[in-house]
N, C-alpha and C positions, 0 to 999 in steps of 0.2 A: 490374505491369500494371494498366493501370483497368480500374474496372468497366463494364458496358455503361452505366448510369444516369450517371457521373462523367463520363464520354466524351461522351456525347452533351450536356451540361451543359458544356463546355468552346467559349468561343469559337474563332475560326477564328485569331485571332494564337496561341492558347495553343496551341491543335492545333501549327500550323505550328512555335512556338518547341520543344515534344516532340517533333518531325519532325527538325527540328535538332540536336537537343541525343545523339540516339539514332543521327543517320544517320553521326557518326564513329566507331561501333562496329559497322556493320554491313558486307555486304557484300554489291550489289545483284546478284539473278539474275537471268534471263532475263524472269521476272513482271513483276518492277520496269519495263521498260523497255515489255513487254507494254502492262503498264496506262496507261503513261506514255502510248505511240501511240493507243490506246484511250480517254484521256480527252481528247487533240486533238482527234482524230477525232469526237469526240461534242462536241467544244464546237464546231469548226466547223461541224458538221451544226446545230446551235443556232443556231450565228448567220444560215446557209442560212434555215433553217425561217422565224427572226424575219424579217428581209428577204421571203420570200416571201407571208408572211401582209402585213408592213404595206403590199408590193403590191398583194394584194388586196383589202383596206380600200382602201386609193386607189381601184383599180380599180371597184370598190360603189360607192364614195361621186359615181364619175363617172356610172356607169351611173344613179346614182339623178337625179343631176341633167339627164341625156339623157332620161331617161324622163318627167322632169316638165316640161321642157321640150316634150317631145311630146305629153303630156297636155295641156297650154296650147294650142299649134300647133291640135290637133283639135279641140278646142274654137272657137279663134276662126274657123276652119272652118266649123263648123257654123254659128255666130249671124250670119256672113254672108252 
């Protein structure tokens, strides 16, 4: 078994190649599949969130240019 420090010190191919090398002696329970549902679920809710935010960036970045746009508009407004 590693240690906490050697673990966290392991890239994600060497994680994944221990994953493999260990998963033909195991024998997945209910957890296994648990967390398996549990880590979709949390990456699509990720990929939700990223899509909703770069929405509203766009959405900002329109509103900023409507606003300045109307800022101009009252302006040339006023000076005639």
């Amino acid at each position: 078994m590693e240690n906490y420090e050697n673990l966290s010190k392991m890239t994600l191919d060497e994680l994944k190649g221990k994953y493999d090398a260990l998963s033909g002696n195991t024998v997945p329970g209910l957890s296994f599949y648990r967390e398996e549902i549990a880590r979709r679920e949390s990456s699509e809710q990720s990929t939700e969130m990223h899509r909703m935010t770069k929405s509203m960036k766009n959405m900002t970045a329109a509103i900023l240019v409507m606003t300045v746009v109307n800022v101009f508009a009252v302006i040339v407004q006023f000076w005639h």
